[in-house]
C-alpha positions in Angstrom: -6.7 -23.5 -24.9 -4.1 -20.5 -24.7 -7.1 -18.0 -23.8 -8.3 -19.8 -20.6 -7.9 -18.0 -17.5 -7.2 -19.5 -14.7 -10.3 -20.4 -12.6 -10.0 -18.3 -9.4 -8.9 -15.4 -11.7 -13.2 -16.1 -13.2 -13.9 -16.5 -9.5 -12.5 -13.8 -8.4 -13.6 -11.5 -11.2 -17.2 -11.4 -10.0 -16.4 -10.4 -6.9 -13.5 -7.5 -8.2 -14.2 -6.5 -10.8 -12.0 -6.1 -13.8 -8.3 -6.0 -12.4 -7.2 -3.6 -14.8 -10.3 -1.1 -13.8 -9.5 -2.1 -10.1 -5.4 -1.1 -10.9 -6.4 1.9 -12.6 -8.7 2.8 -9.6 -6.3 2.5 -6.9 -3.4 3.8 -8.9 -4.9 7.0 -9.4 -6.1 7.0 -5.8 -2.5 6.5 -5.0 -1.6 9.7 -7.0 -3.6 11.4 -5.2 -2.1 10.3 -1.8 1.3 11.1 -3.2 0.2 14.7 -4.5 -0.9 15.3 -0.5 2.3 14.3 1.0 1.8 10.8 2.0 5.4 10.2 1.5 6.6 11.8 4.5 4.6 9.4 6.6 5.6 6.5 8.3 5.4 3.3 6.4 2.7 1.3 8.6 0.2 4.6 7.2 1.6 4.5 3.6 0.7 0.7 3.3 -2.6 0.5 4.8 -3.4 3.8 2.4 -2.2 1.7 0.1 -4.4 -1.6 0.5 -7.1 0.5 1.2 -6.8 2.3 -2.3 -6.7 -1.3 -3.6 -9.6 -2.7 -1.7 -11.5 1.0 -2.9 -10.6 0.1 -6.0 -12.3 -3.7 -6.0 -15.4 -1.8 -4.5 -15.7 0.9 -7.7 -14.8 -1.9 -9.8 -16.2 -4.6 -9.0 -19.2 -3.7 -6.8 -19.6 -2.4 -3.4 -21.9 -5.7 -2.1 -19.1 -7.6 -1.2 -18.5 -7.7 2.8 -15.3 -8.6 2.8 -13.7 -5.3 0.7 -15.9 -3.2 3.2 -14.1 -5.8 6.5 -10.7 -5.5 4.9 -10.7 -1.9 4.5 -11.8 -1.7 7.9 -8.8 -3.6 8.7 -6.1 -1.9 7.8 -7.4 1.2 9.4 -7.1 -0.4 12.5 -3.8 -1.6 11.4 -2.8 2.1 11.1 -4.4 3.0 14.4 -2.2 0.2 16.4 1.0 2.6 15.1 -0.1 5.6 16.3 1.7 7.3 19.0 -0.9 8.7 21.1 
C-alpha cells in the first residue's frame, strides 16, 4: 500500500513524537539561538545547540519519559565542554 510508513518510522514515532511537531520545535528553538548571536560561535557549540534543540524538540513532542533524549542531550553538552578553552 502507498500510505505505509516504514516500520521504524511507527517505532520511532512513539518514542518522538510527530517529526513535524519535533522540526517545528527545534526550528523555532534554533531561531531563537540565531536571534542571540549563536552565529559568532565556534562550530563544536553551534552543533551541539543544535542537536540539543532537536533532542528538546523529541522531548516536547514526543514526551519527556524517554531516557535516552534526556542522556543524549546530556551528551552533547559535554561534547561542547571538551572544546572549551579554559
Amino acid at each position: 500500500m502507498p500510505n505505509e510508513r516504514e516500520p521504524i518510522l511507527v517505532e520511532r514515532e512513539k518514542t518522538h513524537g510527530s517529526f513535524s511537531e519535533n522540526a517545528k520545535a527545534a526550528q523555532d528553538m534554533k531561531d531563537v539561538f540565531i536571534k542571540h548571536g549563536y552565529g559568532t560561535f565556534r562550530p563544536e557549540y553551534r552543533e551541539a545547540m543544535d542537536l540539543i534543540a532537536t533532542k528538546f524538540g523529541r522531548i516536547l513532542s514526543g514526551g519527556p519519559n524517554h531516557k535516552e533524549h534526556w542522556l543524549d542531550a546530556a551528551g552533547y553538552c559535554k561534547l561542547a565542554m571538551e572544546a572549551c578553552d579554559d
